[in-house]
Backbone atoms as SQL, in Angstrom:
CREATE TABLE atoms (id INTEGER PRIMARY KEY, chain TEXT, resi INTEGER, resn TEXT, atom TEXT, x REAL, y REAL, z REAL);
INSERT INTO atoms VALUES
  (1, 'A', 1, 'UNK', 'N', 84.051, 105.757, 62.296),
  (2, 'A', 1, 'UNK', 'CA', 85.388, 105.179, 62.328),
  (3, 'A', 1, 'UNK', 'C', 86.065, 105.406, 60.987),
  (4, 'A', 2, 'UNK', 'N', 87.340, 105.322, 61.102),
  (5, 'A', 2, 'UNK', 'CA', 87.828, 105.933, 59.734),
  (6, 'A', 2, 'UNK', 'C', 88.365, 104.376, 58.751),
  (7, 'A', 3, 'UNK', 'N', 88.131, 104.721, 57.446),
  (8, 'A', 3, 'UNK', 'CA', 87.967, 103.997, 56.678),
  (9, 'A', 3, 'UNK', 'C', 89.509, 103.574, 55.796),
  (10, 'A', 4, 'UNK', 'N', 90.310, 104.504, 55.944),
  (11, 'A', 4, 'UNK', 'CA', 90.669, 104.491, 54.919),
  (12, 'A', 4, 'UNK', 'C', 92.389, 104.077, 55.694),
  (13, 'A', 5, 'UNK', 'N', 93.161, 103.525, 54.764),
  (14, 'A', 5, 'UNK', 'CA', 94.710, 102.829, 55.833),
  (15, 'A', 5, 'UNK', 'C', 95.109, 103.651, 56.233),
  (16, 'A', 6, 'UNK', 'N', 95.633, 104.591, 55.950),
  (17, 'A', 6, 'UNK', 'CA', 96.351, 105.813, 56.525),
  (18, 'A', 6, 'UNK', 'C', 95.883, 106.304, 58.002),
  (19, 'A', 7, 'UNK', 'N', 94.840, 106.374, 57.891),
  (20, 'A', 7, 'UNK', 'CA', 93.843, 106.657, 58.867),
  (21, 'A', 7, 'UNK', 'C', 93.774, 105.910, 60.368),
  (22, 'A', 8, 'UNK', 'N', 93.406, 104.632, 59.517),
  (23, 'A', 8, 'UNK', 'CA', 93.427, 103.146, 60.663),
  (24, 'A', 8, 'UNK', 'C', 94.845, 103.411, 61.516),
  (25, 'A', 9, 'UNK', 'N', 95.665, 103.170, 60.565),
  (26, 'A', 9, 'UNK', 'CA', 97.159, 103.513, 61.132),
  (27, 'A', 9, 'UNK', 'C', 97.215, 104.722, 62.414),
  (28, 'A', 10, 'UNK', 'N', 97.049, 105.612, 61.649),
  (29, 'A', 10, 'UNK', 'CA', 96.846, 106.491, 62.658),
  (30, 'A', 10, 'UNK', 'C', 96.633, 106.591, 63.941),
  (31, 'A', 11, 'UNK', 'N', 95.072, 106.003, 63.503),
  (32, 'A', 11, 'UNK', 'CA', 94.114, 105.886, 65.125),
  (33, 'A', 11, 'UNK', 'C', 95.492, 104.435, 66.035),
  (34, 'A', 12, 'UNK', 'N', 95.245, 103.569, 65.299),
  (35, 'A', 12, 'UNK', 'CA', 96.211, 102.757, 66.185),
  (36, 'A', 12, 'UNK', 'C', 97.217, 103.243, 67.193),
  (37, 'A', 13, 'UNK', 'N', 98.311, 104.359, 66.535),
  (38, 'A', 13, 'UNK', 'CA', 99.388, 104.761, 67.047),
  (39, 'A', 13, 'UNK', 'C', 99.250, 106.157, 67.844),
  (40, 'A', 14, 'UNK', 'N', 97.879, 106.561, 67.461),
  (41, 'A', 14, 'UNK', 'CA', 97.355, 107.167, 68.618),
  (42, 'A', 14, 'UNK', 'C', 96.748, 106.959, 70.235),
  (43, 'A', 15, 'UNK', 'N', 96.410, 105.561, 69.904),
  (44, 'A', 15, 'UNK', 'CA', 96.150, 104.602, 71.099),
  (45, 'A', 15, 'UNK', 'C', 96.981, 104.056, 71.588),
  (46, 'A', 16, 'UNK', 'N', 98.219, 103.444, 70.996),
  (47, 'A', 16, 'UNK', 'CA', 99.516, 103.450, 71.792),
  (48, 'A', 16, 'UNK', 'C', 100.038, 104.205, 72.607),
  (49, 'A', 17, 'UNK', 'N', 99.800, 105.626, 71.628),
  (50, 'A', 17, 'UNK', 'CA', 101.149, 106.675, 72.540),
  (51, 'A', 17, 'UNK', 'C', 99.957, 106.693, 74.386),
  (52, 'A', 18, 'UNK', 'N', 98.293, 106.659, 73.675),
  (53, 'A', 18, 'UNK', 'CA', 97.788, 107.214, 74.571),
  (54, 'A', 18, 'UNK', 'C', 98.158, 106.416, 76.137),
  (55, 'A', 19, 'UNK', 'N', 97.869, 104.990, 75.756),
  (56, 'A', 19, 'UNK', 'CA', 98.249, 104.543, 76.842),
  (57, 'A', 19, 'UNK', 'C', 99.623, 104.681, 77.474),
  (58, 'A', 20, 'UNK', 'N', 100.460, 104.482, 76.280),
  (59, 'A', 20, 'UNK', 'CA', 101.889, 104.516, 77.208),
  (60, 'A', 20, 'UNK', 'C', 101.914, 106.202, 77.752),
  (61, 'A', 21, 'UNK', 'N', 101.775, 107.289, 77.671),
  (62, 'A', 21, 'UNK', 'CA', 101.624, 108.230, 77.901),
  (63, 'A', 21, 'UNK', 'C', 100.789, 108.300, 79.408),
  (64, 'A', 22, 'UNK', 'N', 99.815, 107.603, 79.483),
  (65, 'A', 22, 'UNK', 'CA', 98.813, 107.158, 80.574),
  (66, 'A', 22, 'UNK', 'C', 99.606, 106.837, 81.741),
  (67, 'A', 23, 'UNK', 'N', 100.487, 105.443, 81.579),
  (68, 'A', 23, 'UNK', 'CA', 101.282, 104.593, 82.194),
  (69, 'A', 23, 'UNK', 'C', 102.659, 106.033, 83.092),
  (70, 'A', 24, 'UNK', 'N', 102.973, 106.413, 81.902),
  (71, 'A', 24, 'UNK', 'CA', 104.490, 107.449, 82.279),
  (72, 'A', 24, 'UNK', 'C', 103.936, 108.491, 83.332),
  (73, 'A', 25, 'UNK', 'N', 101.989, 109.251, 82.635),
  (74, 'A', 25, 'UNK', 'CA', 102.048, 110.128, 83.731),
  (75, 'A', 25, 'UNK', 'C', 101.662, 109.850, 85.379),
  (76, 'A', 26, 'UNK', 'N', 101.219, 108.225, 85.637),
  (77, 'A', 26, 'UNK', 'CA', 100.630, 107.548, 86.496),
  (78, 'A', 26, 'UNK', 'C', 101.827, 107.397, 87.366),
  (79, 'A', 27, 'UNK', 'N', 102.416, 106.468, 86.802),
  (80, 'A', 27, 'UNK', 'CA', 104.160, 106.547, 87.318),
  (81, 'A', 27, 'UNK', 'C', 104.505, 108.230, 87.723),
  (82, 'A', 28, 'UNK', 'N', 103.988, 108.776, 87.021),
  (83, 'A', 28, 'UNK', 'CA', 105.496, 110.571, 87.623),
  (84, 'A', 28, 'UNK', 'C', 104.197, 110.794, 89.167),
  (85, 'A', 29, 'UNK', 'N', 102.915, 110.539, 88.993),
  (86, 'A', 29, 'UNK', 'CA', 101.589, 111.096, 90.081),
  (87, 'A', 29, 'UNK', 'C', 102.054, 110.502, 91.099),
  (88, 'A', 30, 'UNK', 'N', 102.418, 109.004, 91.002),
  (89, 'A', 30, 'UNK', 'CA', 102.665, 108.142, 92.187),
  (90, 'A', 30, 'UNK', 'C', 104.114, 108.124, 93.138),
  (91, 'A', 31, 'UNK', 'N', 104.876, 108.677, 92.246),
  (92, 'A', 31, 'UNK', 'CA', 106.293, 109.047, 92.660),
  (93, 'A', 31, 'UNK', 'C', 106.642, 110.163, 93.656),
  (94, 'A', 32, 'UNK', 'N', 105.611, 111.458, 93.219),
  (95, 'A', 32, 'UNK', 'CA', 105.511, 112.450, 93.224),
  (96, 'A', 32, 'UNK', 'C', 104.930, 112.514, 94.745),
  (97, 'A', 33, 'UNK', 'N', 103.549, 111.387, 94.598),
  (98, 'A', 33, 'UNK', 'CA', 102.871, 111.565, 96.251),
  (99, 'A', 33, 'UNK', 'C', 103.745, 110.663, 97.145),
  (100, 'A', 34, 'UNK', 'N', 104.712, 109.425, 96.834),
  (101, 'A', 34, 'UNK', 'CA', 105.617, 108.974, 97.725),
  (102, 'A', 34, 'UNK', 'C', 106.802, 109.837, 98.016),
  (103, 'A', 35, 'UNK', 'N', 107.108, 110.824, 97.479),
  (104, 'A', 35, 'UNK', 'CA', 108.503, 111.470, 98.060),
  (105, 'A', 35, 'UNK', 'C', 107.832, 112.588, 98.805),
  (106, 'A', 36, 'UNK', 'N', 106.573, 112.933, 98.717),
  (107, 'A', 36, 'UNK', 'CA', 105.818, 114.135, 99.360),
  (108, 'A', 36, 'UNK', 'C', 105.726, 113.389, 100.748),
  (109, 'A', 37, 'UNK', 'N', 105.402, 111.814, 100.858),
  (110, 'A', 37, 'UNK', 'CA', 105.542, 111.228, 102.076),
  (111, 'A', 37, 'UNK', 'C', 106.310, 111.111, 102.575),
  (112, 'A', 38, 'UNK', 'N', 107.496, 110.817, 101.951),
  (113, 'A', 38, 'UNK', 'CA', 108.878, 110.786, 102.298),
  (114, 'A', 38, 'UNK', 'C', 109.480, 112.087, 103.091),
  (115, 'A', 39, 'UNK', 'N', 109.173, 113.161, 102.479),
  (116, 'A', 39, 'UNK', 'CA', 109.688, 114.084, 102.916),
  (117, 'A', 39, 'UNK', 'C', 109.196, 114.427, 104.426),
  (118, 'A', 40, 'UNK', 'N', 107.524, 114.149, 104.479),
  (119, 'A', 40, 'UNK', 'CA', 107.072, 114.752, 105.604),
  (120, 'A', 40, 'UNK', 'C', 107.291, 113.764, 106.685),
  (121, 'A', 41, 'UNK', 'N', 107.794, 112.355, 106.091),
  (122, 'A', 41, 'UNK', 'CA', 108.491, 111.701, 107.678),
  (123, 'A', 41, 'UNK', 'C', 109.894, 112.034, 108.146),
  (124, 'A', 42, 'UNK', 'N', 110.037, 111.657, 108.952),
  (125, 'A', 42, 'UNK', 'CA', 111.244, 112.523, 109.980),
  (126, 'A', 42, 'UNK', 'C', 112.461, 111.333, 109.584),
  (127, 'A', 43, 'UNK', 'N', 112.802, 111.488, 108.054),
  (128, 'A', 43, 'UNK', 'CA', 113.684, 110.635, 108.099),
  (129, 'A', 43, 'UNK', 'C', 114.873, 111.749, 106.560),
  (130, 'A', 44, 'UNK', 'N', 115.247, 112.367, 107.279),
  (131, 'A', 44, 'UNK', 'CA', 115.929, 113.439, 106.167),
  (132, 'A', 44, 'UNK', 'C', 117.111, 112.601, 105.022),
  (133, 'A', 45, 'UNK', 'N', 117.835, 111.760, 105.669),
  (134, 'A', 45, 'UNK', 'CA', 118.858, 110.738, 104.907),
  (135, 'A', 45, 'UNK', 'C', 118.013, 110.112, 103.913),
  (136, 'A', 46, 'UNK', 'N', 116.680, 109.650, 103.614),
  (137, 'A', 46, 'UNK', 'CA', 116.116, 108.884, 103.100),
  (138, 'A', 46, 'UNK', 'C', 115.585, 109.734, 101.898),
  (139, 'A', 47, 'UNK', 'N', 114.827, 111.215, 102.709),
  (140, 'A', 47, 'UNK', 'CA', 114.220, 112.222, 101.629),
  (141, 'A', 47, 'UNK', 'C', 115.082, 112.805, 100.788),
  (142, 'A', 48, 'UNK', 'N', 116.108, 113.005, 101.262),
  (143, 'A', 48, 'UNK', 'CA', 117.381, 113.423, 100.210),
  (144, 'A', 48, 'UNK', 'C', 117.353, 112.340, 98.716),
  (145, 'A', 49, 'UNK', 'N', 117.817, 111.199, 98.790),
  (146, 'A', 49, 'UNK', 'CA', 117.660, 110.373, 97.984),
  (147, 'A', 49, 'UNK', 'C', 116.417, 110.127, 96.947),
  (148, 'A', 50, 'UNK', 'N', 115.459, 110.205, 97.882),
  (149, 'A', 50, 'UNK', 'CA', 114.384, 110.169, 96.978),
  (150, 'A', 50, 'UNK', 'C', 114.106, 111.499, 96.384),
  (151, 'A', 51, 'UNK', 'N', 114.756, 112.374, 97.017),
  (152, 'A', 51, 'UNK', 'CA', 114.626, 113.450, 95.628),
  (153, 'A', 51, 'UNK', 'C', 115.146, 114.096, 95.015),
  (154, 'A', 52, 'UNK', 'N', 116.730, 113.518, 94.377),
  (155, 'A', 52, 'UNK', 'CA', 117.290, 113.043, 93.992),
  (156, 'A', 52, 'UNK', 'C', 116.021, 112.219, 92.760),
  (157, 'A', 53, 'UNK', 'N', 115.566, 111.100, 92.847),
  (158, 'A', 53, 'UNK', 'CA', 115.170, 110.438, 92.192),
  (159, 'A', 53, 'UNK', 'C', 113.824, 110.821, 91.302),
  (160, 'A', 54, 'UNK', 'N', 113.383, 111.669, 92.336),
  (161, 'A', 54, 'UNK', 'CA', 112.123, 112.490, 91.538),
  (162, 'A', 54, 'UNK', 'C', 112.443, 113.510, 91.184),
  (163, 'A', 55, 'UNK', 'N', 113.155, 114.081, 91.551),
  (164, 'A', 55, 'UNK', 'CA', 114.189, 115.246, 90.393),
  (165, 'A', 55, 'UNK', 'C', 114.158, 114.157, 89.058),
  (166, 'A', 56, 'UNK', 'N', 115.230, 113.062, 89.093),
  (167, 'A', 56, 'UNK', 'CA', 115.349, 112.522, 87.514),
  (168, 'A', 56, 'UNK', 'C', 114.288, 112.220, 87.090),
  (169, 'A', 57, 'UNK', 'N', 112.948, 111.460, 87.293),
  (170, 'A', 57, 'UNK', 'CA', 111.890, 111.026, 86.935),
  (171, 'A', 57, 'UNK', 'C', 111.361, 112.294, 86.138),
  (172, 'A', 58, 'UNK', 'N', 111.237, 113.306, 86.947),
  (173, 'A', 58, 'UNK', 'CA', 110.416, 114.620, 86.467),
  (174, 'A', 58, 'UNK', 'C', 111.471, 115.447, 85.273),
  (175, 'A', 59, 'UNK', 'N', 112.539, 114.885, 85.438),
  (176, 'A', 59, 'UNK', 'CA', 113.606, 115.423, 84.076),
  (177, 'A', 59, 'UNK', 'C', 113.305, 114.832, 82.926),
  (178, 'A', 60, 'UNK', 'N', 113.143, 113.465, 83.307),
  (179, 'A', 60, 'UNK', 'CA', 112.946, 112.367, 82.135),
  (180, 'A', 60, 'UNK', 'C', 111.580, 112.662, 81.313),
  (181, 'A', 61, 'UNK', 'N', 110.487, 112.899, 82.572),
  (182, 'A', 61, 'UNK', 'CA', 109.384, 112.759, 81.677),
  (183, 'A', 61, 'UNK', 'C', 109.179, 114.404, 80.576),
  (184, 'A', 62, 'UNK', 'N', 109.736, 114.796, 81.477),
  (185, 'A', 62, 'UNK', 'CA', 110.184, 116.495, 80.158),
  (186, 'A', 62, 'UNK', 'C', 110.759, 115.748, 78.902),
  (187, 'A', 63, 'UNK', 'N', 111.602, 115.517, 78.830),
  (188, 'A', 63, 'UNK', 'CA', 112.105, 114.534, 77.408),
  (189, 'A', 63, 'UNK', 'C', 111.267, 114.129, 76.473),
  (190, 'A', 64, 'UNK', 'N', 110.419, 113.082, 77.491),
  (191, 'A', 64, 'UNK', 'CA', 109.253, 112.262, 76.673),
  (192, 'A', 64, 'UNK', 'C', 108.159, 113.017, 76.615),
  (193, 'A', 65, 'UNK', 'N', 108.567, 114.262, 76.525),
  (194, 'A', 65, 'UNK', 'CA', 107.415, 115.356, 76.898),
  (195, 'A', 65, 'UNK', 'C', 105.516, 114.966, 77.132),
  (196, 'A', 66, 'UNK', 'N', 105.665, 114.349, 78.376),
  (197, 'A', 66, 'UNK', 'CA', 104.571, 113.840, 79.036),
  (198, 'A', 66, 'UNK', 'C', 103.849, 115.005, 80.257),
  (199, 'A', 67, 'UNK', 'N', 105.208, 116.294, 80.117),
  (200, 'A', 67, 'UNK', 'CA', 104.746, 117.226, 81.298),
  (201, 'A', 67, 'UNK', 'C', 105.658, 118.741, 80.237),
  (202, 'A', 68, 'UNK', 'N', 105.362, 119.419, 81.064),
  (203, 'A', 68, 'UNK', 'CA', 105.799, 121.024, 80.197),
  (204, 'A', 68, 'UNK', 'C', 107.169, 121.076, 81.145),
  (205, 'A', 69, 'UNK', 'N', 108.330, 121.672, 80.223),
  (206, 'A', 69, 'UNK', 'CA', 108.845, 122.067, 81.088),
  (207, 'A', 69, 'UNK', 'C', 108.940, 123.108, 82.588),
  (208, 'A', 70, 'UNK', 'N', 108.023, 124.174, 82.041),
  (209, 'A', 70, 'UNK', 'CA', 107.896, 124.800, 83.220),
  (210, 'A', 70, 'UNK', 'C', 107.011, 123.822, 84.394),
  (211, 'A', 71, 'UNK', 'N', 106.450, 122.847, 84.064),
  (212, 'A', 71, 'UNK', 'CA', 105.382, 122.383, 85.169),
  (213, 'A', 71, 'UNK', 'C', 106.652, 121.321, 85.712),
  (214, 'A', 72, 'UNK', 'N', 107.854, 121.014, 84.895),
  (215, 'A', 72, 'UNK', 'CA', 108.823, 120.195, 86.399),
  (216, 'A', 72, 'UNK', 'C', 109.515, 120.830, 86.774),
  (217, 'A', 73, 'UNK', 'N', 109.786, 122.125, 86.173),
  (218, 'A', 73, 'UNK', 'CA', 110.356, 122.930, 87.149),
  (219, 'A', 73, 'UNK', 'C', 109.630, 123.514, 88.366),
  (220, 'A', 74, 'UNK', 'N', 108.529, 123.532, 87.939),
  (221, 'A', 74, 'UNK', 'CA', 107.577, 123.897, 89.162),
  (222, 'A', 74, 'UNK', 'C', 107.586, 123.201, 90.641),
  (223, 'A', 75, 'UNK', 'N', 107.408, 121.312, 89.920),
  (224, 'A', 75, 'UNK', 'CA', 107.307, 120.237, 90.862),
  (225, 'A', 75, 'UNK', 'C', 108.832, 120.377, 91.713),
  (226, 'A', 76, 'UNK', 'N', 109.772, 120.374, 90.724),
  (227, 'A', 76, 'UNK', 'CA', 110.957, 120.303, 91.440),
  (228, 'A', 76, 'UNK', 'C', 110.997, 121.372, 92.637),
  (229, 'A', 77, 'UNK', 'N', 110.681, 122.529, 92.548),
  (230, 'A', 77, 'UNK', 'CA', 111.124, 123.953, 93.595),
  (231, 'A', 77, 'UNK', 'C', 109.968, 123.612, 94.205),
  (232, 'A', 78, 'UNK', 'N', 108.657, 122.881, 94.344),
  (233, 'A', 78, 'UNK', 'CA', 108.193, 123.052, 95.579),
  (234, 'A', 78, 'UNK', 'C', 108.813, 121.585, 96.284),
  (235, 'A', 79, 'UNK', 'N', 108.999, 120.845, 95.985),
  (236, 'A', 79, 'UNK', 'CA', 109.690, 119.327, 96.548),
  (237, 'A', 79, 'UNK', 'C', 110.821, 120.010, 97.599),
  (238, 'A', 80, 'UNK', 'N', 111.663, 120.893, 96.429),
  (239, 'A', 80, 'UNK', 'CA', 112.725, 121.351, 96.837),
  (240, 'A', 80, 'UNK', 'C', 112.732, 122.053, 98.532),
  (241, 'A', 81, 'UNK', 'N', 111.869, 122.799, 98.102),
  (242, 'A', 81, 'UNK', 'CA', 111.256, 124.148, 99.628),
  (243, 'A', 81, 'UNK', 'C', 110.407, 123.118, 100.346),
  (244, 'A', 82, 'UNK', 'N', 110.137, 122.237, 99.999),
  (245, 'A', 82, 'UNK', 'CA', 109.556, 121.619, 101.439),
  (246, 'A', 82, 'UNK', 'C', 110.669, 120.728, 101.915),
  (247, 'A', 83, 'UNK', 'N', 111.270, 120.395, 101.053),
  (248, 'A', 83, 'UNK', 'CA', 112.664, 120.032, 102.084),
  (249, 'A', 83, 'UNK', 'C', 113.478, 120.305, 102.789),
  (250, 'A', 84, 'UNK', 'N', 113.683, 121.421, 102.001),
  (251, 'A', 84, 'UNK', 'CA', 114.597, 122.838, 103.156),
  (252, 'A', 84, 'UNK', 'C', 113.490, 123.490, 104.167),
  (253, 'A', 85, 'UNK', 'N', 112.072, 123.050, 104.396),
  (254, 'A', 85, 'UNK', 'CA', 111.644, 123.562, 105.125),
  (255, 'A', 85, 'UNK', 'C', 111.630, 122.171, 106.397),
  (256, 'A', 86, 'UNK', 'N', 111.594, 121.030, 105.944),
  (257, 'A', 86, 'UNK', 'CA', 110.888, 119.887, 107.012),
  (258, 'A', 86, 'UNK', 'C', 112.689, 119.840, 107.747),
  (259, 'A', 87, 'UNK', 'N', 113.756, 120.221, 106.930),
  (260, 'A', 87, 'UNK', 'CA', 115.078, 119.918, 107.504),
  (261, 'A', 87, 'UNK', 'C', 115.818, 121.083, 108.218),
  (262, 'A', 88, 'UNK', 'N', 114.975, 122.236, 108.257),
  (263, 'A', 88, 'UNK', 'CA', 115.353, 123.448, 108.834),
  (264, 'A', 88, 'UNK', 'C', 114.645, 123.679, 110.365);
């Protein structure tokens, strides 16, 4: 364990970010598998909205850079194509 203040400090605010970091990517996993549900029920007025909402979630967490940008652009275009596929 490290000894010295600088250090202590450190580790502390490394255990912060870790959890809140934990929390943000748990939240984007859980969002992510409810609009995947969303989408595949036969309710298109509803899936629109919600993704809409996981579009912003997955914008946001790019910010707080908790994900790469290319990996929400990724999430977004397949959300996207399975929507234009379950509504086509």
């Amino acid at each position: 364990m490290a000894k010295h203040p600088s250090a202590l400090k450190a580790h502390r605010q490394n255990v912060k970010r870790r959890d809140r970091n934990r929390q943000l990517r748990s939240r984007l996993r859980a969002a992510l598998k409810s609009i995947r549900v969303t989408i595949d029920s036969d309710e298109p007025g509803t899936a629109k909205g919600a993704l809409q909402d996981a579009t912003s979630l997955v914008d946001r967490m790019v910010t707080k850079r908790i994900i790469h940008r290319n990996t929400a652009a990724r999430y977004k275009s397949r959300l996207t194509k399975r929507m234009t596929r379950k509504s086509a």
